[in-house]
N, C-alpha and C positions, 0 to 999 in steps of 0.2 A: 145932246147925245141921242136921246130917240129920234131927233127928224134925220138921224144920220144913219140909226138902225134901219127908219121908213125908206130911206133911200137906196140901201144897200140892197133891202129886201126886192125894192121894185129893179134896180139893174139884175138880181139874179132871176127875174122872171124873163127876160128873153135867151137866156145862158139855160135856163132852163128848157125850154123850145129847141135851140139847134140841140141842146145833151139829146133829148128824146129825139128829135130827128135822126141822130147818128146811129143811137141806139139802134132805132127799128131796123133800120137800113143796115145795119150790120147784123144784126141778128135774123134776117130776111135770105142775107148774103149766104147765110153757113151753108154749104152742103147738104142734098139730104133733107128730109121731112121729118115730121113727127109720128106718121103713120107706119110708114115700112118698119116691119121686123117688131113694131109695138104691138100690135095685133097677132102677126103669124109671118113668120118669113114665106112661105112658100102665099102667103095671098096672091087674090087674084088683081093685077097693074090694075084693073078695072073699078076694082074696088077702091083701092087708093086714088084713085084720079076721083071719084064719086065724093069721097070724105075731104078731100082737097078744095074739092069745088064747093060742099056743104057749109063747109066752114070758112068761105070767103080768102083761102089762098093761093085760088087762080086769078085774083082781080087784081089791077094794078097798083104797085106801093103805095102811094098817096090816098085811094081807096081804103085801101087798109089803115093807113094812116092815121085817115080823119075817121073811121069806124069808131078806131081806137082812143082817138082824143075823144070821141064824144061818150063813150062809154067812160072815160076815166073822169069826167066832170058829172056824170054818175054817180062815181064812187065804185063803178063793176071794171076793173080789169081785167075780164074774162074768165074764161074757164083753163086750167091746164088739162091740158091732151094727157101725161100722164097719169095724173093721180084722179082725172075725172072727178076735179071739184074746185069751187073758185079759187081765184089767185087768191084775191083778199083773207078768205080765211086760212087759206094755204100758208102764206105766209104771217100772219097774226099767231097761228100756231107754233111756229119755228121763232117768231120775235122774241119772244119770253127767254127760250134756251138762249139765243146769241146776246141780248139785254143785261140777261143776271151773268154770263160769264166775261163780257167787258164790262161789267159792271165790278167784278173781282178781281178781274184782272189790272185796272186802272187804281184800284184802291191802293192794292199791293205792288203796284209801282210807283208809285209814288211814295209808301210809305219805307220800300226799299231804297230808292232811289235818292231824296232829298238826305237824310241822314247819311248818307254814305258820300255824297257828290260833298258835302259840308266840312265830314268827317277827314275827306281826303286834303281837300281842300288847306285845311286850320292845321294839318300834319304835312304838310309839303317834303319832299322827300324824305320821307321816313316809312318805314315796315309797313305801316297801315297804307299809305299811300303806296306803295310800291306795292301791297296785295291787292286793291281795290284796281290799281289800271294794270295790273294783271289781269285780273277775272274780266275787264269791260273788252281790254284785247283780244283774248281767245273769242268771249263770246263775241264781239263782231265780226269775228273771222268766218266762225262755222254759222252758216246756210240755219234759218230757222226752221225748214223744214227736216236738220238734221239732230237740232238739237230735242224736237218734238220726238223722232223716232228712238233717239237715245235715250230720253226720260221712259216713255211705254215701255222699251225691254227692259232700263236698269231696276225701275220704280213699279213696272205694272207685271211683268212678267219675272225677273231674277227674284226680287223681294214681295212682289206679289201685295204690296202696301195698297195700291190703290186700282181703282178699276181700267180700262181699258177703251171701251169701248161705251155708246150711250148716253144717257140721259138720268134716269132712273134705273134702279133697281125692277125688276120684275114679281118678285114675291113684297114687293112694300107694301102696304097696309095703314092707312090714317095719315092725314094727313103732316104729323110728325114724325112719322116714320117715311115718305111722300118727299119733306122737304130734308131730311136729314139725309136721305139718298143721292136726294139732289144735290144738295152740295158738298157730297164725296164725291160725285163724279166731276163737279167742276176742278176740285182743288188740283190736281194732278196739269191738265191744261193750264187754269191760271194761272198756277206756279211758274211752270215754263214761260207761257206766254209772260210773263213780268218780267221774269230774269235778264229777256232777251229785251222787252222793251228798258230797262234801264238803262241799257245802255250809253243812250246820246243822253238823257235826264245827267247822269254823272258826269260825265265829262264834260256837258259844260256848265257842271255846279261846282264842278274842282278850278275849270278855269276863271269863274266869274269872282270866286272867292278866294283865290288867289292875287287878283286885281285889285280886289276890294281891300285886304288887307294892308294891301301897302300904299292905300289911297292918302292923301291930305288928311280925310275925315278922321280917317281909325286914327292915324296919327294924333291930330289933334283931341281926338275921347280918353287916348291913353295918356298923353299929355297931362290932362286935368283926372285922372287917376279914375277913370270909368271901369270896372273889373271888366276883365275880360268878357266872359260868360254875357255881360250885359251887351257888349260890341259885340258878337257873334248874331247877339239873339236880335237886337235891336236896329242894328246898323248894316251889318255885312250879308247875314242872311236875307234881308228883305231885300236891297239892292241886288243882290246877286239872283232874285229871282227873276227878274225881269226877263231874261230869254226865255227863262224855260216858261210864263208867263205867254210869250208870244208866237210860241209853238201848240200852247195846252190844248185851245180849241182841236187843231190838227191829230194831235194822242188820242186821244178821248175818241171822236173821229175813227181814227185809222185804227184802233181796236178792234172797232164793228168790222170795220174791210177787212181787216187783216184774218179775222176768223174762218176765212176760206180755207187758209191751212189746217189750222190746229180743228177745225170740226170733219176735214177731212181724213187730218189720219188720223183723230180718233173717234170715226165714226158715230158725231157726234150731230144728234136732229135738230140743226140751226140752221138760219139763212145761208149760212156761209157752204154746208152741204147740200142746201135745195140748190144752191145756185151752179152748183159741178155737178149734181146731177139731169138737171136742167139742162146742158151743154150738152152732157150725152145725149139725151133723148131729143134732143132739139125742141123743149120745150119752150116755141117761142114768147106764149104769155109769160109765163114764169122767169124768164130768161130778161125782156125788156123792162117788169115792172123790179126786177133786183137790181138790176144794174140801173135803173132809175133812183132807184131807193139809195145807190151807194153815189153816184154823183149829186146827189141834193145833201146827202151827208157834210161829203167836203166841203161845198159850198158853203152848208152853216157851221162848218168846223172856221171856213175863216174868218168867219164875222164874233164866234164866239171866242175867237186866238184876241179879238180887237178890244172886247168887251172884259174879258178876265185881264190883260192888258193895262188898262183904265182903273178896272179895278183897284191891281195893286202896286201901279204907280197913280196917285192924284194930280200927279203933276201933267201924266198924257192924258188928252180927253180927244176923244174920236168926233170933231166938232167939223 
């Protein structure tokens, strides 16, 4: 199993190479500098061409290129132009916000998700089932970024329960009152954000347990007079995790990505907001090392899909 993780690692280092290559190159490509209108609109063309040239991007792509690679074996991914300070603590600053809220947000889907995929499941057309692929239809219907802006008005503005906007509080004080703020402003987002990722988690832990149940096996445990409760817990639910097992690495994953919505419309200081703001400003350090940062993601979301996989089937070994 390790010479298999050693090997996967070393094929995603040249996948790593052309990702950064496209990156720069597309991020080179936008429209537009980072200087105009950042300074002063009415500057002088002279001056922008002066800061263009300062900062090595009149030279050619590959120049820049290799600048950049050799600065990233450093450990310096440069400066951003807007906030006039490194990337690296620029963003180290924003990791923590985006970390601790897929970090809650993954908790809570999963914890919503496996009891309910189960629940629906073991009840096959019945009331419960018929409300559960209810609730999973609407929400895969409606757009996540519709259900984000319906939670803020119903939740942050009508009922006025939770915050809006942020990170912390601004009158906090100590570091218990620091971290209690903190995670008031997460609950409102991770909420959302779970609800909407539950969705594929349940349907197909409704399908998988539904297969399960009318397998040989369960036949034969009920057979020999196995209570129920013990097939469920012992037999059905463990087999039926298996997909959802071979997507997890992926969740988990695509959490961190997916934060680009919900920290944008709730004006929230994570990666996922540096990196749309980034865009604006054509902040092209800031711009290359995120979207770096979210292709290496994937990448170990699918070695981790391989390894939780292995885990809780003994039978697959990634050999």
């Amino acid at each position: 199993m390790w010479k298999t993780i050693l090997r996967r690692v070393m094929i995603m280092v040249p996948e790593v190479i052309i990702l950064s290559i496209l990156v720069f190159l597309l991020a080179k490509a936008m429209p537009g500098d980072p200087f105009t209108g950042s300074i002063n609109p009415k500057a002088d063309p002279a001056q922008i061409k002066h800061l263009m040239a300062i900062n090595g991007l009149n030279d050619p792509w590959y120049q820049q290129y290799w600048n950049w690679v050799v600065h990233l074996f450093h450990g310096n991914l440069g400066n951003s132009y807007q906030y006039q300070e490194p990337v690296t603590r620029l963003i180290a600053g924003r990791a923590g916000n985006t970390l601790w809220l897929a970090f809650f947000s993954m908790i809570l889907t999963y914890a919503l998700a496996l009891p309910m995929g189960v629940f629906a499941g073991r009840h096959e057309g019945k009331l419960p089932d018929v409300v559960i692929r209810f609730y999973t239809y609407v929400t895969y219907c409606i757009p996540f970024f519709v259900i984000l802006v319906l939670g803020i008005w119903i939740f942050g503005y009508v009922l006025g329960w939770f915050p809006t906007t942020g990170s912390v509080s601004s009158d906090a004080q100590g570091w218990v009152q620091t971290v209690g703020s903190h995670f008031y402003h997460i609950l409102l987002p991770g909420i959302l954000g779970a609800l909407f990722s539950t969705v594929n988690i349940v349907q197909y832990l409704r399908s998988e347990v539904i297969d399960a149940k009318h397998s040989d096996y369960v036949r034969t445990a009920r057979s020999k007079g196995v209570p129920s409760k013990d097939i469920y817990r012992h037999h059905i639910f463990r087999n039926s995790l298996l997909p959802i097992a071979a997507f997890a690495g992926y969740s988990i994953t695509g959490l961190l990505n997916g934060s680009i919505f919900t920290e944008t419309v709730f004006s929230y200081p994570g990666m996922g907001l540096l990196f749309v703001n980034s865009i604006s400003y054509r902040d092209y350090t800031v711009i290359t090392a995120l979207v770096l940062i979210f292709g290496l993601l994937n990448l170990l979301g699918t070695l981790l899909s391989d390894i939780i996989l292995s885990i809780v089937d003994p039978r697959i070994r990634i050999e």
